[in-house]
C-alpha positions in Angstrom: -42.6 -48.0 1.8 -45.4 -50.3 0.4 -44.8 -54.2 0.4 -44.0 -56.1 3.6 -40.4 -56.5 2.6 -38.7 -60.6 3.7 -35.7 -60.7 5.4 -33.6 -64.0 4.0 -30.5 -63.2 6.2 -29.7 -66.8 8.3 -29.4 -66.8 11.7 -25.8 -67.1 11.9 -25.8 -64.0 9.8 -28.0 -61.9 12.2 -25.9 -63.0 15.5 -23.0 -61.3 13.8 -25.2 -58.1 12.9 -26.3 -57.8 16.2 -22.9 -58.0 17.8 -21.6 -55.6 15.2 -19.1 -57.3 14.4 -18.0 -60.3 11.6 -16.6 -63.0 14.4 -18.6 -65.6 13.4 -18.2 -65.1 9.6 -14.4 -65.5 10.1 -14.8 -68.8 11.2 -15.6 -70.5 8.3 -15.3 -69.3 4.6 -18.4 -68.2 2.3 -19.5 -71.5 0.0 -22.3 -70.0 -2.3 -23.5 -66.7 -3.4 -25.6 -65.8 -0.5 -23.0 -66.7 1.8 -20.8 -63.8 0.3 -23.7 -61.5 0.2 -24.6 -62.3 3.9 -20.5 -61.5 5.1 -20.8 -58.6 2.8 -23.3 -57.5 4.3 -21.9 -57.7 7.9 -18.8 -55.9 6.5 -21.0 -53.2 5.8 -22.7 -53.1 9.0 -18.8 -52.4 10.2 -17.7 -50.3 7.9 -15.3 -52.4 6.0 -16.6 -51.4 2.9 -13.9 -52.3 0.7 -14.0 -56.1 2.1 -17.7 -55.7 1.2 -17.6 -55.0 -2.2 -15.2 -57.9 -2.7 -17.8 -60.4 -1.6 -20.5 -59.0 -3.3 -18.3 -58.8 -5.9 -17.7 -62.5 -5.6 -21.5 -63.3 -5.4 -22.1 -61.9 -8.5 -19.3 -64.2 -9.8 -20.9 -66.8 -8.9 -24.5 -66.0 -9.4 -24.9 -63.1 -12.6 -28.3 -62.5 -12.9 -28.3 -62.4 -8.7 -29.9 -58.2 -8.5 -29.8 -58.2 -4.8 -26.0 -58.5 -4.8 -26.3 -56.0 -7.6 -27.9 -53.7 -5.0 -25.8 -54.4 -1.9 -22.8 -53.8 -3.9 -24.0 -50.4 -5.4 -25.3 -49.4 -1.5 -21.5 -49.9 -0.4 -20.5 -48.4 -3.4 -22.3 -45.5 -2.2 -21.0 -45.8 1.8 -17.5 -44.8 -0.2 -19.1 -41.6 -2.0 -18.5 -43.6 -5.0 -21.7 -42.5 -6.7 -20.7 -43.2 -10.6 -20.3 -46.7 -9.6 -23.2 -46.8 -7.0 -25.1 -46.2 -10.3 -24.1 -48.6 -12.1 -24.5 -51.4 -9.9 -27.9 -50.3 -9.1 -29.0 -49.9 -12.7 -28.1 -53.2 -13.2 -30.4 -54.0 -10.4 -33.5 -52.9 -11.4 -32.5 -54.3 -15.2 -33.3 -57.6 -13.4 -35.6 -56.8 -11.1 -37.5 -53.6 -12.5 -39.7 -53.7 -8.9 -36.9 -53.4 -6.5 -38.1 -50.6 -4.5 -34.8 -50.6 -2.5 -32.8 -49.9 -5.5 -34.8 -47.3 -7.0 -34.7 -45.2 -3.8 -30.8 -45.8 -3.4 -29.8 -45.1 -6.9 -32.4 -41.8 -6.2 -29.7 -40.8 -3.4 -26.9 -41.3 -5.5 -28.6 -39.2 -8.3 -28.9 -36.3 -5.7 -25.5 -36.8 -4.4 -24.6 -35.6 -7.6 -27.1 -33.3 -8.1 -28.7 -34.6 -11.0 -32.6 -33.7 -9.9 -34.0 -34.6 -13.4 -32.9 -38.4 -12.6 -33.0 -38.4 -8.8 -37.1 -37.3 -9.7 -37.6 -39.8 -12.2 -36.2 -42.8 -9.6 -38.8 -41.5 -7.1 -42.0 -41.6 -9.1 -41.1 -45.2 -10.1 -40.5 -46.1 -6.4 -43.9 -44.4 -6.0 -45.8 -46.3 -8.6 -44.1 -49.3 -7.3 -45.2 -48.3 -3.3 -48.5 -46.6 -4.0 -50.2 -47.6 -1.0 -49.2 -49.6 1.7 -49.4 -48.8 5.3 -46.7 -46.7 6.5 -45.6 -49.7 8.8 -44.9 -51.8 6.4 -42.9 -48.8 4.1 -39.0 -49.8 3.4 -37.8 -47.2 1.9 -39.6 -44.3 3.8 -42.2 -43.2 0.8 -42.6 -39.6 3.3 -38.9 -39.1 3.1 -39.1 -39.7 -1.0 -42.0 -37.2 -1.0 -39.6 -35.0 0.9 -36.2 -35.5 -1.0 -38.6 -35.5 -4.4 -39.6 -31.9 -3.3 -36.3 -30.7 -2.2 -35.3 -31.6 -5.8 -38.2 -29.3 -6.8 -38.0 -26.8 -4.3 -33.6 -26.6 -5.9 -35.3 -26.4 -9.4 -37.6 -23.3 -8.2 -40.5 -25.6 -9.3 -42.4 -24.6 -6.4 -45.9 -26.1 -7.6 -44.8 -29.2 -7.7 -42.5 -28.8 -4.8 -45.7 -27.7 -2.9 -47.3 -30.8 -4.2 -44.8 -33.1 -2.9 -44.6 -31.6 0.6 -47.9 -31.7 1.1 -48.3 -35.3 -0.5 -45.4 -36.1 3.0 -47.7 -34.6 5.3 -51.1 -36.8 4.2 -48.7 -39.8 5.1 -47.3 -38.3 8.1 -49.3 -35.0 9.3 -46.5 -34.5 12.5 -43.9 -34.1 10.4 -42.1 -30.4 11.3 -39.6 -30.8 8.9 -42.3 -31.1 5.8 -44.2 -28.3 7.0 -41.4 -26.3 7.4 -40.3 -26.4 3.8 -43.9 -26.7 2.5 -44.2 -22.9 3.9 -40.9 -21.8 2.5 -42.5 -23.4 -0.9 -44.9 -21.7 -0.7 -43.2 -18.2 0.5 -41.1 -18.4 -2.5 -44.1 -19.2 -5.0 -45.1 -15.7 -3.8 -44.7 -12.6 -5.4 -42.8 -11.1 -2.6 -40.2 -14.3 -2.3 -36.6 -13.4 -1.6 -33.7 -15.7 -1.6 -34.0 -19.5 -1.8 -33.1 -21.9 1.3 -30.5 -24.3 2.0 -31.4 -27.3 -0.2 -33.9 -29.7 1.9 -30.8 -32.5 1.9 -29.0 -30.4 4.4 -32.2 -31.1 7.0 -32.7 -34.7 5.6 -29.7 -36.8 5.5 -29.4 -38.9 2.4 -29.3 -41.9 4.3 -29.7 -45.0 2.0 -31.7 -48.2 2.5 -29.5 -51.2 4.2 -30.2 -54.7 3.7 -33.6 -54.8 4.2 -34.0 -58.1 1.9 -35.6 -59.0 -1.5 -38.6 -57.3 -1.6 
């Protein structure tokens, strides 16, 4: 969402992702720490999740303090529903890099896979004071869609002011947004003295779809 985020992927790397397949990574074996984070990450791009976590697994083997691989590992952790461990991996993370706004905004997700708002909250307003800012171009993760899931989180809590807030905080960055309006009325509805029944929880309109090797930002 904010900074202009590098992508450090070689090219052999990318030729795989863009066939969708790992072809050219089974042709020779992964040397260093990127190398395994690079396959991994192709492995992800298939599916192979399992075979994923193994290299990252093996990155951070080789290379500890390496939060990237922290991050990748914690993202395929999460591919697999595996949220505890998504979690962890992604804590450990943003211990070494505490402005890792891909991390914050996938550990968010896991948080509100499990319903834990409180947390899920917490992970957004650091994203946010990380991503203050920048043009929505340049945005990795999507600060809209954390304004959104932020006031879902809310809205679930029946703290419709700051639901309300949230909502309307999405629709400064993107005004056309139908699905922000829609649940900044139905805030606001249920703020009212005359509010019935809550909605389905926001999540079910906005798939909790994490960020995917984007780089080191």
């Amino acid at each position: 969402m904010k900074k202009t985020f590098m992508f450090w992927m070689s090219a052999v790397t990318l030729l795989a992702l863009a066939a969708g397949n790992t072809a050219l990574w089974a042709q020779r074996e992964p040397a260093t720490a990127r190398d395994f984070v690079e396959r991994g990450s192709a492995y992800v791009r298939n599916g192979d999740f399992d075979r994923a976590i193994a290299d990252f697994t093996q990155a951070i083997r080789l290379e500890p303090n390496d939060y990237y691989a922290y991050c990748e590992r914690g993202g395929a952790y999460f591919d697999k529903k595996d949220f505890d461990q998504a979690i962890t991996d992604l804590t450990q993370a943003i211990r070494l890099n505490p402005n890792h706004a891909t991390s914050y905004n996938n550990r968010a997700l896991a948080y509100l896979s499990k319903k834990d708002y409180d947390r899920a909250i917490a992970d957004y307003e650091a994203l946010l004071r990380i991503n203050p800012n920048t043009p929505l171009s340049s945005v990795r993760p999507n600060l809209a869609y954390a304004y959104k899931v932020r006031g879902s989180a809310h809205y679930d809590k029946k703290d419709y002011d700051r639901a309300i807030a949230d909502f309307e905080a999405a629709l400064r960055i993107d005004p056309n947004d139908d699905n922000a309006k829609q649940w900044l009325d139905s805030s606001r509805q249920a703020r009212g003295p005359a509010a019935g029944g809550g909605r389905q929880s926001i999540l079910r309109d906005i798939p909790p779809e994490r960020t995917r090797g984007r780089g080191r930002d």
